[in-house]
Every structure is written in C-alpha cells, then in structure tokens.
C-alpha positions, 0 to 999 in steps of 0.5 A, a space after each residue: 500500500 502506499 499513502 499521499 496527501 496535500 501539503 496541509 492533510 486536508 486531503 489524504 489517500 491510499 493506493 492499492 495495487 500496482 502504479 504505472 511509471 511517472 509521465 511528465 506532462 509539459 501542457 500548457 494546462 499542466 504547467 498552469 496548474 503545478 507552476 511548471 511540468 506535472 509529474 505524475 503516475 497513475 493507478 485504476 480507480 478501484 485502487 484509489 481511495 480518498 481517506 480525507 475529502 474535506 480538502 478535494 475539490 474537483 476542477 473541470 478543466 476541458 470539455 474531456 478531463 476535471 483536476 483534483 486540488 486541495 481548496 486548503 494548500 492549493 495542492 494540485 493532487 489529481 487528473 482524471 480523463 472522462 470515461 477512464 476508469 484511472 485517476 493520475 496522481 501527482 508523484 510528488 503527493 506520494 509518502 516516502 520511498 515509492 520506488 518509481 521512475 520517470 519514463 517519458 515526456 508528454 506534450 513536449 510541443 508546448 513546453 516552457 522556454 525558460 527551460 531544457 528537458 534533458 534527461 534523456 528519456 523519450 520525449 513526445 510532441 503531445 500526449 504519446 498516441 500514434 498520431 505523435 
C-alpha cells in the first residue's frame, strides 16, 4: 500500500495495487496548474481511495478531463480523463520511498522556454498516441 496527501492533510489517500511509471506532462494546462511540468503516475480507480475529502475539490478543466486540488494548500493532487476508469496522481503527493521512475515526456510541443528537458528519456510532441 502506499499513502499521499496535500501539503496541509486536508486531503489524504491510499493506493492499492500496482502504479504505472511517472509521465511528465509539459501542457500548457499542466504547467498552469503545478507552476511548471506535472509529474505524475497513475493507478485504476478501484485502487484509489480518498481517506480525507474535506480538502478535494474537483476542477473541470476541458470539455474531456476535471483536476483534483486541495481548496486548503492549493495542492494540485489529481487528473482524471472522462470515461477512464484511472485517476493520475501527482508523484510528488506520494509518502516516502515509492520506488518509481520517470519514463517519458508528454506534450513536449508546448513546453516552457525558460527551460531544457534533458534527461534523456523519450520525449513526445503531445500526449504519446500514434498520431505523435
């Protein structure tokens, strides 16, 4: 089991069963969110469960996908694609050692000026489909 949260414990979950590697997320919308790229993994919704809600509030922020955020810390928490049955996670929300890592960049196309990505691993002009 691993365990999360915000910054202030206004919202905190556990994860059951096995994450997918961290996707680093370079969209405008992202970076907006999290004030630079997001990293996060993911885990299928069953696995998922939100301990502490008072904190959550749910953004929809496209007509395909809503956001997860504590109205407490401003901790952006969360991504869920509609009809998906997987919620992202923010790596950074995990507790301790989480024995993860990075795979790949997404949305590299939109990605900030003020910075480089060069850690080597793949990078994809948008969200990893075939039509990249």
């Amino acid at each position: 089991m691993q365990t999360g949260s915000c910054e202030c414990g206004s919202v905190t979950f556990e994860i059951t069963g096995n994450l997918r590697p961290v996707v680093a997320c370079h969209c405008t919308q992202c970076r907006k969110t999290s004030g630079h790229y997001w990293a996060a993994t993911q885990v299928d919704n069953e696995n998922l469960k939100i301990i502490n809600k008072s904190g959550l509030k749910w953004f929809r922020s496209s007509n395909f996908a809503r956001r997860g955020f504590c109205t407490g810390c401003g901790a952006s928490l969360f991504w869920q694609l509609d009809g998906e049955n997987a919620t992202s996670i923010g790596a950074g929300a995990l507790d301790g050692e989480t024995n993860l890592k990075t795979e790949k960049h997404i949305c590299c196309a939109d990605k900030g000026d003020y910075y480089d990505i060069s850690d080597g691993l793949p990078q994809v002009a948008g969200v990893g489909n075939s039509n990249d």
